[in-house]
N, C-alpha and C positions, 0 to 999 in steps of 0.2 A: 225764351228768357235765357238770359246767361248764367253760365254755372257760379254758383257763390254757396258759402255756409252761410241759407236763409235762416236758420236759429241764432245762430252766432249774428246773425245784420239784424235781425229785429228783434234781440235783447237789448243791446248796443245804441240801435239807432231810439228806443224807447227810453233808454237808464244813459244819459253821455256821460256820466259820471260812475257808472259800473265799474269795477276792479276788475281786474284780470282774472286775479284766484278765486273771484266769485261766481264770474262766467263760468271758469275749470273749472267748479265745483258742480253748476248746475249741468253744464254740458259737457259732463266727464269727458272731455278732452286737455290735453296742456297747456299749461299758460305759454311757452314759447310759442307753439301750434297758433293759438288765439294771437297774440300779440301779433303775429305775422302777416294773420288774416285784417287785421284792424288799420296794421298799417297801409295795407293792400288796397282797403277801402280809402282810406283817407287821402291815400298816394293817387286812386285815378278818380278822387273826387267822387266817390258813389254816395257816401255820405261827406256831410257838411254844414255849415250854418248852425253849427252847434248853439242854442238858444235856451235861457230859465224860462221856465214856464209859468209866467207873473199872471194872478189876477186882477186887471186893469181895474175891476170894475174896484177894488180897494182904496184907488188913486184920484178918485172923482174922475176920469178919464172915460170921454165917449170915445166911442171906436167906430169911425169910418168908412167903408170901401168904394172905392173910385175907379172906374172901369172906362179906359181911352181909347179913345178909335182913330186910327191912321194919324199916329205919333209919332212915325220915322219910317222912311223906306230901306234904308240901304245899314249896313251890319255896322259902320261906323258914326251914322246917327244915333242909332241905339247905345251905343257905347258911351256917347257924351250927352247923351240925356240920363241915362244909370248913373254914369259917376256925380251927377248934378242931383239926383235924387235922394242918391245912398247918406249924403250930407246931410238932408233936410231932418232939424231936433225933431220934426212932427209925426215923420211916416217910419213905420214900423215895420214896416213888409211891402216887400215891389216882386211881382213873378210876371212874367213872361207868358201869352195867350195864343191858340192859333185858332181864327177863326175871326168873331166879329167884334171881339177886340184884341186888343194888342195889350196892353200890359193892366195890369191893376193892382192900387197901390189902397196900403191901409193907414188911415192917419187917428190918429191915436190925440186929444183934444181936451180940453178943460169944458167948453162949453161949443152951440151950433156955430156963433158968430166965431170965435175963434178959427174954429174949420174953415167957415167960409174965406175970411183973411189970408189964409194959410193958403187955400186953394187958386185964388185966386193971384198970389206970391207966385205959386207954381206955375200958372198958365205966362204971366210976367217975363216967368227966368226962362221958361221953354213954350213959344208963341203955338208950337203944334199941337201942343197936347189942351186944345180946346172945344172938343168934341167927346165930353164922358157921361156918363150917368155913376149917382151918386144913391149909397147907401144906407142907411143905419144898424150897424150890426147891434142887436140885440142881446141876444147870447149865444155861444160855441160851445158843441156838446164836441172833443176828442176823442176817437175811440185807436186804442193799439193796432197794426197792422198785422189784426191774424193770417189774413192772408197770406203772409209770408210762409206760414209754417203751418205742415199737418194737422199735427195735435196741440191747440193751443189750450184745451181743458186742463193738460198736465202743469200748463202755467200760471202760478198762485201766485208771484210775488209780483203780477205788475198788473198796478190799477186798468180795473176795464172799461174807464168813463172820468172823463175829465170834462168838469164845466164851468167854461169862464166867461166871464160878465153876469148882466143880469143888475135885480137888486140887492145892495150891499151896502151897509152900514159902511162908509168913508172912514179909514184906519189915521189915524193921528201919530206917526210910526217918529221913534227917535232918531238923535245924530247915528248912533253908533247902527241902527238897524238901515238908513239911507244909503252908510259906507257899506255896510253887506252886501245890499241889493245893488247898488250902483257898481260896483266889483264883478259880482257876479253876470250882471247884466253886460258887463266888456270882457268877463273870460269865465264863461260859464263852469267850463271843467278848471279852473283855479285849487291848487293844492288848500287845505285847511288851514297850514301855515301859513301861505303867502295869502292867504285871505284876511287872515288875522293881523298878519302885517301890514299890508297895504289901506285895512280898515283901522290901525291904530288901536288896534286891543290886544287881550291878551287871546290864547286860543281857546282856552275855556268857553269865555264870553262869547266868541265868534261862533261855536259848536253849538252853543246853548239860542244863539238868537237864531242859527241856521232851523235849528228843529221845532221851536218858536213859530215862524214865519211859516214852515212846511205845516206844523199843526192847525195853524189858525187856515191853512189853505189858502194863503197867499203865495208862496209859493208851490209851484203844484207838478213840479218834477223839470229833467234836464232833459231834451232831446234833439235830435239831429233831422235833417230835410235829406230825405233820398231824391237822387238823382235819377231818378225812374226812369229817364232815356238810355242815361248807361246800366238801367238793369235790365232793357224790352219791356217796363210796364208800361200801360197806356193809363194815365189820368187824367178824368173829364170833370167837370162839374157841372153838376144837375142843377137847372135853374126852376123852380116853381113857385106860381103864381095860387094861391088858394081862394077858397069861396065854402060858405056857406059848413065852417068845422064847425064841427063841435068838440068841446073837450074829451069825450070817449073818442072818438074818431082822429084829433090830433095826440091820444097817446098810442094809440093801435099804429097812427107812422110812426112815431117815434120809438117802437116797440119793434118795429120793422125794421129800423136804422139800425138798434141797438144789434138786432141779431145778425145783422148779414154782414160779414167777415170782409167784403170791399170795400164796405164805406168805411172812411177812414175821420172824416169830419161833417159837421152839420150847423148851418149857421141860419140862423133865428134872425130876419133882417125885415127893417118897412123901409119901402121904393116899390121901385117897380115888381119886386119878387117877393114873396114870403119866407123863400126856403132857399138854401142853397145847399147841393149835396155830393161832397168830393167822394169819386169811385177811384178805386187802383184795381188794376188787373194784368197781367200777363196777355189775356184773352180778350180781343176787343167783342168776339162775342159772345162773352159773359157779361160786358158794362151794357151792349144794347139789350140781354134778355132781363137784367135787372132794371133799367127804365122802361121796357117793355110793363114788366112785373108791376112796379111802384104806378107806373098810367093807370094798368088795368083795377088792381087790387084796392086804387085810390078815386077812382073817377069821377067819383060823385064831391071830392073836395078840391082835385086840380081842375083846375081852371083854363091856364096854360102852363105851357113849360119850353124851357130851351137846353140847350144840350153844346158845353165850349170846351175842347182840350186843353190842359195844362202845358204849357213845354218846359220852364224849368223858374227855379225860385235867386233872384238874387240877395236877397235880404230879406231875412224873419227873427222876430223880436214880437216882445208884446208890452214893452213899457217905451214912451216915447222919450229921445234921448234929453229934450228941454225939462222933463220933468226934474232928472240929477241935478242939471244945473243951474233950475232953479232954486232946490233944495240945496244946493254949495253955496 
């Protein structure tokens, strides 16, 4: 792995909207120090993708995932199938796969026929990408990346479990709370002035529907996508197929999830898979003794499982861009 300030990159990439003097506060180092290191990161792209951390499930919004098989050969295919994507109001997240498939995209939707519409739009504008398998993501448990850092017990100020989707009461949100979120959702780390302005209120109002929105748990914090090639971590995702749980037994994984410091995400989906389960590591064999682990400790409820590397994210969001402006 490469040398970096892993406290300082996984406050940061956790809070994108963290202060400088609050980092120097917690990590008794300088804010010039910090600010230097932050630029560092940003400059060779370690972090990136800075994104609000929206609960879809608020929005009437089903959520997606679509998994394509031999969508481009050559590095300049790929490049004008991405910019042909990054456009689409619907899809919310596109990364990059190595293995048996090549990229997989999240679309974010009012209802199933709309998806399928959408999808089929997709295959329309780019003929190759007609070979996927499709998902329903259910719900996503987030967990911080302790990993990064020794003692994450000493870390109290940042949530240890974010869960979006799911069932949720459909929010009926005002003009002035749509300008917030639609702001935010195009400049996440946005000053609280120019949020205020560009949402046409005053800053009071902007402050007060910001804490609003975080209270009710629609919004559910600011973070950034590490580039984990430019750090040596290897991330995989765990694909499982389940049989025969029971409720003691799917929270004893889930309990398993919670505690092991690589998983970093866990997604609740019907398709072909039950489960899906993002590892980061440094150690590629740390991710094979923990799938090793989750096989053995779980076997009586996996069924199958498959096993796909990550190689890198070009777009992550989680409210779909048609929603603003349908709301405008």
């Amino acid at each position: 792995m490469v040398k970096f300030d892993r406290s300082l990159l996984f406050l940061y990439s956790e809070n994108a909207r963290a202060k400088i003097k609050d980092l120097s506060g917690t990590l008794k180092k300088s804010s010039q120090r910090l600010k230097y290191s932050i630029e560092k990161f940003e400059k060779e792209g370690i972090i990136n993708n800075a994104h609000c951390v929206f609960d879809y499930s608020y929005f009437g919004i089903i959520l997606f995932r679509v998994y394509f098989k031999g969508g481009y050969i050559s590095e300049k295919d790929k490049a004008e199938i991405i910019k042909k994507l990054v456009i689409n109001p619907y899809i919310v997240s596109i990364c990059e796969l190595s293995g048996e498939f090549d990229l997989a995209l999240e679309l974010g939707a009012p209802n199933p026929s709309r998806f399928n519409k959408e999808l089929k739009n997709i295959a329309t504008l780019i003929p190759t990408l007609n070979n996927y398998k499709i998902l329903l993501n259910v719900v996503t448990h987030i967990y911080p990346r302790y990993y990064l850092i020794e003692d994450y017990s000493a870390i109290t100020h940042i949530e240890g479990e974010k869960i979006i989707g799911g069932d949720r009461i459909i929010e009926d949100f005002s003009q002035n709370e749509i300008s917030i979120m639609k702001n935010l959702q195009i400049s996440p780390k946005i000053r609280l002035t120019t949020l205020a302005r560009q949402s046409s209120i005053n800053i009071k109002t902007a402050v007060s529907i910001l804490k609003n929105l975080e209270n009710k748990k629609i919004v559910k914090g600011f973070k950034y996508v590490l580039d984990t090639g430019k750090l040596g971590i290897n991330k995989f995702r765990l694909f499982l197929k389940l049989h025969n749980v029971s409720k003691e037994r799917e929270q004893q994984l889930m309990d398993f999830m919670l505690k092991t410091k690589e998983i970093v995400q866990l997604n609740k989906t019907v398709g072909d898979w039950d489960m899906e389960v993002d590892i980061e590591s440094a150690d590629k064999n740390r991710i094979r003794f923990l799938t090793i682990q989750i096989r053995e400790n779980f076997k009586d409820i996996i069924e199958t499982f498959n096993i796909i590397e990550f190689s890198k994210y070009y777009m992550k969001s989680y409210l779909p861009k048609y929603l603003f402006e349908k709301q405008a």
